[in-house]
NUZA-530835 format. One record per residue (C-alpha): residue number from 1; y, z, x. Coordinates in steps of 0.5 Angstrom, whole numbers, plus 500, padded with zeros to 3 digits. Each point is the difference from the previous one (the first is absolute). Layout:
REM residues N
<sevo><tivo>NUM</tivo><c2>Y</c2><c3>Z</c3><c1>X</c1></sevo>
...
***
This chain:
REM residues 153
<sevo><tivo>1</tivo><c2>078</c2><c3>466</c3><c1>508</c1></sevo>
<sevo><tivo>2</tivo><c2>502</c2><c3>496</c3><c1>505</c1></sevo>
<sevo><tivo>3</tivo><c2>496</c2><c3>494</c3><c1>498</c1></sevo>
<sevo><tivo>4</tivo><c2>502</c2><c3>500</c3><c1>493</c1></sevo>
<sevo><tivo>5</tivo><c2>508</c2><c3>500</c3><c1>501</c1></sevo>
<sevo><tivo>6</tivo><c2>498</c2><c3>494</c3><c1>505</c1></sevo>
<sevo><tivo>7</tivo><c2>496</c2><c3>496</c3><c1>495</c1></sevo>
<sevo><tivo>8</tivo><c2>506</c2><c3>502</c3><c1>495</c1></sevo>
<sevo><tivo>9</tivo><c2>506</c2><c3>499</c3><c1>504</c1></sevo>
<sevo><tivo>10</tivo><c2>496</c2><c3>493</c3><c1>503</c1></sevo>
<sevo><tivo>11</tivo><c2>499</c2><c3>498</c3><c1>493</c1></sevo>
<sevo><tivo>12</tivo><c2>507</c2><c3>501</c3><c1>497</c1></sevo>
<sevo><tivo>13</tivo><c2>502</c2><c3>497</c3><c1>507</c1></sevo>
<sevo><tivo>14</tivo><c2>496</c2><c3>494</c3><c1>498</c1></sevo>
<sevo><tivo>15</tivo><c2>503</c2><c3>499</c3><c1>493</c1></sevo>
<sevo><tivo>16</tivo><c2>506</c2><c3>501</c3><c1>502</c1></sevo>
<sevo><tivo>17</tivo><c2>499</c2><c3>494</c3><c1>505</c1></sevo>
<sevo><tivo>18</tivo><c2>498</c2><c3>496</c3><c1>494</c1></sevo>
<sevo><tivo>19</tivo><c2>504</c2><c3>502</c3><c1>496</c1></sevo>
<sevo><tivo>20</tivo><c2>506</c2><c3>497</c3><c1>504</c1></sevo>
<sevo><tivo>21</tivo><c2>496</c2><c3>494</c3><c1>502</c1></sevo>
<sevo><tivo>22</tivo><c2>499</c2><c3>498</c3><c1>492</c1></sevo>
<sevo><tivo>23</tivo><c2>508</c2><c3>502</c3><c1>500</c1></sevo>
<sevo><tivo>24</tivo><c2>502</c2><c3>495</c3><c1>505</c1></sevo>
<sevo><tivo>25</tivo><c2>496</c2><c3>494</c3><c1>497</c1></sevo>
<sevo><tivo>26</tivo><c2>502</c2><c3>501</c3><c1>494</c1></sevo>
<sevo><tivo>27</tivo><c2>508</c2><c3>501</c3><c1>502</c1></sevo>
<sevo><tivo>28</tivo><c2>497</c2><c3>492</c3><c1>504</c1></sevo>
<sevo><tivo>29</tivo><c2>498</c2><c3>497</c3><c1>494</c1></sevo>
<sevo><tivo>30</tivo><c2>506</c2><c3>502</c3><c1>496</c1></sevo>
<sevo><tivo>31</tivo><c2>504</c2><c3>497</c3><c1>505</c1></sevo>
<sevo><tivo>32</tivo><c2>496</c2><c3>495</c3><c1>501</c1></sevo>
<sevo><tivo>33</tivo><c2>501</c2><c3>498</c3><c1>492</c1></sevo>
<sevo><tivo>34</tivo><c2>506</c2><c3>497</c3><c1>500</c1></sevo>
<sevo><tivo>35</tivo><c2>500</c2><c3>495</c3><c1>506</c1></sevo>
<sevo><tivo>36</tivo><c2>492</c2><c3>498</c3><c1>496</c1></sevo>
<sevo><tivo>37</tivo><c2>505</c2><c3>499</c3><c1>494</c1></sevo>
<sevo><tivo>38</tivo><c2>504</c2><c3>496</c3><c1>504</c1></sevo>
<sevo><tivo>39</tivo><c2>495</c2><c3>496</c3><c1>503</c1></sevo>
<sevo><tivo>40</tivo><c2>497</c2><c3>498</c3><c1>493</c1></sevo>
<sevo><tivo>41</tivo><c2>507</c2><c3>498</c3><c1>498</c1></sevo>
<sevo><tivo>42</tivo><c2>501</c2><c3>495</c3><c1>505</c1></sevo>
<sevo><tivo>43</tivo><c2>493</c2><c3>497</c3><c1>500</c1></sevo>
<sevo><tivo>44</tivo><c2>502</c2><c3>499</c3><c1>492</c1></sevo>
<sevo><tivo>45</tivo><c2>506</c2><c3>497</c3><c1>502</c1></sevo>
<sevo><tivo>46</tivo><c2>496</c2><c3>496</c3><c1>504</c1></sevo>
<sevo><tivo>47</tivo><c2>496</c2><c3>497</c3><c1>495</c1></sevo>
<sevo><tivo>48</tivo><c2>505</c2><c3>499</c3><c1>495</c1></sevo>
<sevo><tivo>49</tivo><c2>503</c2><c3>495</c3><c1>505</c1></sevo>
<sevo><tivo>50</tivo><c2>495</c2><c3>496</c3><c1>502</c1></sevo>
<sevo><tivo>51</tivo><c2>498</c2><c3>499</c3><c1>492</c1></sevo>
<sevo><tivo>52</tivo><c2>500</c2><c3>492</c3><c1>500</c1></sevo>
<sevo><tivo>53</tivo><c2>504</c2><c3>500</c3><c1>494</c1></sevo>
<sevo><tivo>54</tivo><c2>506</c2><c3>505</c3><c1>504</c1></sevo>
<sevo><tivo>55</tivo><c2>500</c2><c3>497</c3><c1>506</c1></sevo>
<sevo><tivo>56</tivo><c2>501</c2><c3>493</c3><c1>498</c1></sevo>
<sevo><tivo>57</tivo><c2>506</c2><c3>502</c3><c1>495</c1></sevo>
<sevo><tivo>58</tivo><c2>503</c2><c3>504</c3><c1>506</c1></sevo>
<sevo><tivo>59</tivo><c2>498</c2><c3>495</c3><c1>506</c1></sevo>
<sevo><tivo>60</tivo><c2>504</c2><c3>493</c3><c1>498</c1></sevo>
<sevo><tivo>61</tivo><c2>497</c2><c3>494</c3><c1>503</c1></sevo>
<sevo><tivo>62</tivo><c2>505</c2><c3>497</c3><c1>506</c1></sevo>
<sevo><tivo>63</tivo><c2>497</c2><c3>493</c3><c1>499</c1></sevo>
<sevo><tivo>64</tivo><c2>494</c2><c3>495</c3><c1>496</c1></sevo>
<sevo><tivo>65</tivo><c2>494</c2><c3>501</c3><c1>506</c1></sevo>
<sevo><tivo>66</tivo><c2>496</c2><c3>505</c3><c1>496</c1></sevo>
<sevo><tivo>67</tivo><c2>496</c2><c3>502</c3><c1>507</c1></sevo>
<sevo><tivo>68</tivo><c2>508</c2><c3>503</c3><c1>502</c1></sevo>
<sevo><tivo>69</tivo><c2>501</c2><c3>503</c3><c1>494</c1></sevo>
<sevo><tivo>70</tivo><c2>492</c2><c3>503</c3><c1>501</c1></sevo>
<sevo><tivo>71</tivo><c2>501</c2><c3>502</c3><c1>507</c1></sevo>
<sevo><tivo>72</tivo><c2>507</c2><c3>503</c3><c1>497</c1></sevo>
<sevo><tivo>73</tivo><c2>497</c2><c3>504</c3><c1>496</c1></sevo>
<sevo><tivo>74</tivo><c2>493</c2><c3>502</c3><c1>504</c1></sevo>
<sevo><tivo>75</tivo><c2>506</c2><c3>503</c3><c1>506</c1></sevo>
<sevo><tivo>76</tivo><c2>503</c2><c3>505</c3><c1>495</c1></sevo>
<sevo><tivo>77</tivo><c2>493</c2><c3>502</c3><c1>497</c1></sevo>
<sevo><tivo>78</tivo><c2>498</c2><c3>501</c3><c1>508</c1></sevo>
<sevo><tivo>79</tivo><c2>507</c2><c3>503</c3><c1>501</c1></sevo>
<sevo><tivo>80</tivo><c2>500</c2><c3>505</c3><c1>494</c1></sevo>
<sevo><tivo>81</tivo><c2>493</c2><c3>502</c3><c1>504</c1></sevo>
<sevo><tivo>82</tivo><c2>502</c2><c3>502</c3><c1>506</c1></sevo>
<sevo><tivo>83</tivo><c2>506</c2><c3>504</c3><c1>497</c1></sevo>
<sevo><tivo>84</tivo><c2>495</c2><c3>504</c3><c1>498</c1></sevo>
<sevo><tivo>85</tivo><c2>494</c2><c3>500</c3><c1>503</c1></sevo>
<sevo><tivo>86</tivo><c2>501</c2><c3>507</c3><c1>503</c1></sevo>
<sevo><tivo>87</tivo><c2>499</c2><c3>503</c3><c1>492</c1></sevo>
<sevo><tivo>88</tivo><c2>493</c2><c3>499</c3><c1>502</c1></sevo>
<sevo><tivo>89</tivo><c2>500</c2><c3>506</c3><c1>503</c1></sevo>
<sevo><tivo>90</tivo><c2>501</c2><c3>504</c3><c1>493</c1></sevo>
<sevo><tivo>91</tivo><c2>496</c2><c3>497</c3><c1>496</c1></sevo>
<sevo><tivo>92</tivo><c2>493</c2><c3>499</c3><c1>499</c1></sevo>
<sevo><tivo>93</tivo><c2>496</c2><c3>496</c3><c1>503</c1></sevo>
<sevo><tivo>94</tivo><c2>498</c2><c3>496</c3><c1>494</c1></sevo>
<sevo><tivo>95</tivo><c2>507</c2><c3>500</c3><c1>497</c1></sevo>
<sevo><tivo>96</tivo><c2>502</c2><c3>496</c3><c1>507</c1></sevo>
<sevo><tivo>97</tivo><c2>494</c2><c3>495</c3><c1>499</c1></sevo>
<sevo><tivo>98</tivo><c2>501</c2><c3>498</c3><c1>494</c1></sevo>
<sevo><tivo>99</tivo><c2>507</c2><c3>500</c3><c1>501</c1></sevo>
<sevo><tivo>100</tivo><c2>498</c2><c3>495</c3><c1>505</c1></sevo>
<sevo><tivo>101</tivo><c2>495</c2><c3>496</c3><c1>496</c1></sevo>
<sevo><tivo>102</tivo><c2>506</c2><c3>499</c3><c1>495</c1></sevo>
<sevo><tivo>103</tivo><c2>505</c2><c3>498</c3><c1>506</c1></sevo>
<sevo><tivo>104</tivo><c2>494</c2><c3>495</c3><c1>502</c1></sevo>
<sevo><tivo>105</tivo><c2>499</c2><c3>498</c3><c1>493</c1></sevo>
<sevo><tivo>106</tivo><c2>507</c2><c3>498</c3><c1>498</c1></sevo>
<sevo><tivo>107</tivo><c2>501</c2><c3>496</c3><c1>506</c1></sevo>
<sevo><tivo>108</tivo><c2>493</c2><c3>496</c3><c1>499</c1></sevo>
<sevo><tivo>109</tivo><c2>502</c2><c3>498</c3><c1>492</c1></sevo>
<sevo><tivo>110</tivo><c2>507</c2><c3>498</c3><c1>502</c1></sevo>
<sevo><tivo>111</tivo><c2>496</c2><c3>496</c3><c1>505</c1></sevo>
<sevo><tivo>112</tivo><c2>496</c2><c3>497</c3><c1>495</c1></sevo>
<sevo><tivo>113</tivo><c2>506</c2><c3>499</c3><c1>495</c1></sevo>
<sevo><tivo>114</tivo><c2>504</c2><c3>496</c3><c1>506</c1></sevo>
<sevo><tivo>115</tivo><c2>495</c2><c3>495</c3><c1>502</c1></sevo>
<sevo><tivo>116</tivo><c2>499</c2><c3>498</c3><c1>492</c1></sevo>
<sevo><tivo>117</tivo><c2>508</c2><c3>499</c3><c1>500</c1></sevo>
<sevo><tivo>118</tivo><c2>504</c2><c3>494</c3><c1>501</c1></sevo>
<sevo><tivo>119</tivo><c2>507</c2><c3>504</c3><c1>502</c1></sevo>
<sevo><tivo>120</tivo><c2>502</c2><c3>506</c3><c1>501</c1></sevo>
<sevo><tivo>121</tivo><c2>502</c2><c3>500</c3><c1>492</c1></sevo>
<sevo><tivo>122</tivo><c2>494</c2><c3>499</c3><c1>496</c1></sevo>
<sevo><tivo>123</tivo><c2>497</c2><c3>505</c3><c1>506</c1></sevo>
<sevo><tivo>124</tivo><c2>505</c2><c3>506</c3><c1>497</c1></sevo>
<sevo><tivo>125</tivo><c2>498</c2><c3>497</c3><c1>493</c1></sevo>
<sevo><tivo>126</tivo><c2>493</c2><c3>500</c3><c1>502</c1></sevo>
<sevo><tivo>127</tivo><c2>500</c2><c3>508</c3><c1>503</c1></sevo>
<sevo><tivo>128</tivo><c2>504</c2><c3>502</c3><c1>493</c1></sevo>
<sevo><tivo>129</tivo><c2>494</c2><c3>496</c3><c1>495</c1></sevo>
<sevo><tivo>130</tivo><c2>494</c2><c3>503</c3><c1>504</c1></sevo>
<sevo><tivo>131</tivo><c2>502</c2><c3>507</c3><c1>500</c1></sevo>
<sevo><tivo>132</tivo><c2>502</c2><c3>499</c3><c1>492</c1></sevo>
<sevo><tivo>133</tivo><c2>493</c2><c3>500</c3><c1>500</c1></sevo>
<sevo><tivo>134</tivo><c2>497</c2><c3>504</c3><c1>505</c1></sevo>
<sevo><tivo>135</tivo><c2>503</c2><c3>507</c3><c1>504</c1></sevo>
<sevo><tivo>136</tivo><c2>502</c2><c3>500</c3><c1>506</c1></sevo>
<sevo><tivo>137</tivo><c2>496</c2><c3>504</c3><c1>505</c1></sevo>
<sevo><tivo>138</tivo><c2>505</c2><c3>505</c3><c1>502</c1></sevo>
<sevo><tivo>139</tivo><c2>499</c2><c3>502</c3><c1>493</c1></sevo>
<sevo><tivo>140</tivo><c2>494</c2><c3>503</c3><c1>502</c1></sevo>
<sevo><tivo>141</tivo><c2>503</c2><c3>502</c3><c1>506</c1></sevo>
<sevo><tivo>142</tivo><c2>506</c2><c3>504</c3><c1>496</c1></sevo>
<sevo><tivo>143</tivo><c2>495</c2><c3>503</c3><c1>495</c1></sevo>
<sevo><tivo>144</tivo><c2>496</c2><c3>503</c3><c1>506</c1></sevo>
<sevo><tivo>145</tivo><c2>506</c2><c3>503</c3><c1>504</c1></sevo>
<sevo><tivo>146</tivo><c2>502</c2><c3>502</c3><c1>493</c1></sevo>
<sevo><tivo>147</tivo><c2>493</c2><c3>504</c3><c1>498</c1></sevo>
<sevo><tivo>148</tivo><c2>500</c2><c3>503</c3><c1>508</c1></sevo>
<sevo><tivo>149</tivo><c2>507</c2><c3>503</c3><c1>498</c1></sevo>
<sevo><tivo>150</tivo><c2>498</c2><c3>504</c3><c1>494</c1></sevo>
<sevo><tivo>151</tivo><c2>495</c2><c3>503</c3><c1>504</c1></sevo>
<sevo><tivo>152</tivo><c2>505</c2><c3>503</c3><c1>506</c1></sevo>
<sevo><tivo>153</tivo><c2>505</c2><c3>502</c3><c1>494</c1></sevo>
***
């Protein structure tokens, strides 16, 4: 008889155990929610901000040389960046890498663009004709963070 309430107070013992364990990962991951939510709002943002078309209306040329304004527009892509690298931490992985890939592609095109350009005017011009034309890559980036918060809500 002894046996018998051992095993039945062991088992209950265990489930109860369990039962608080799954209670405390839950109550984590329900905390854990809205700071994930914040951190794919700001890598949209992020995205947003350094889409080409965007980040030359909103950053102005300060003289003609087309290498400054490149170099302008590269250290806000890279300040915005840094600002929020530390998101990485609660998102996945294959967000942050195309988030990265979208970053690294974006400077590359303007880039590109800067060193088929006479001055920093026909360079603005330029950044606007050929994404007329094709989508940015932080359009890719945004549909993504967009599809990995769907499946968190």
């Amino acid at each position: 008889m002894a046996i018998v309430a051992y095993y039945f107070f062991n088992l209950h013992t265990k489930n109860t155990n369990n039962q608080r364990k799954f209670e405390a990962f839950t109550q984590r991951k329900k905390d854990a929610l809205p700071i994930k939510l914040q951190a794919y709002e700001r890598m949209l943002l992020f995205c947003e901000r350094i889409n080409p078309i965007k980040l030359v209306v909103r950053i102005k040329p300060i003289g003609e040389s087309t290498e400054d304004y490149l170099q302008l527009l590269i250290k806000n892509v890279e300040q915005e960046f840094e600002h929020n690298t530390v998101q990485q931490i609660y998102i996945t992985d294959d967000c942050w890498n195309l988030i990265i890939t979208a970053k690294t592609a974006s400077i590359n095109k303007l880039k590109t663009i800067a060193n088929q350009s006479l001055n920093t005017q026909a360079f603005r011009e330029k950044i606007l004709n050929v994404y007329q034309h094709e989508s940015p890559a932080t359009d890719t980036a945004i549909a993504f963070i967009k599809s990995e918060v769907k499946k968190l809500i």
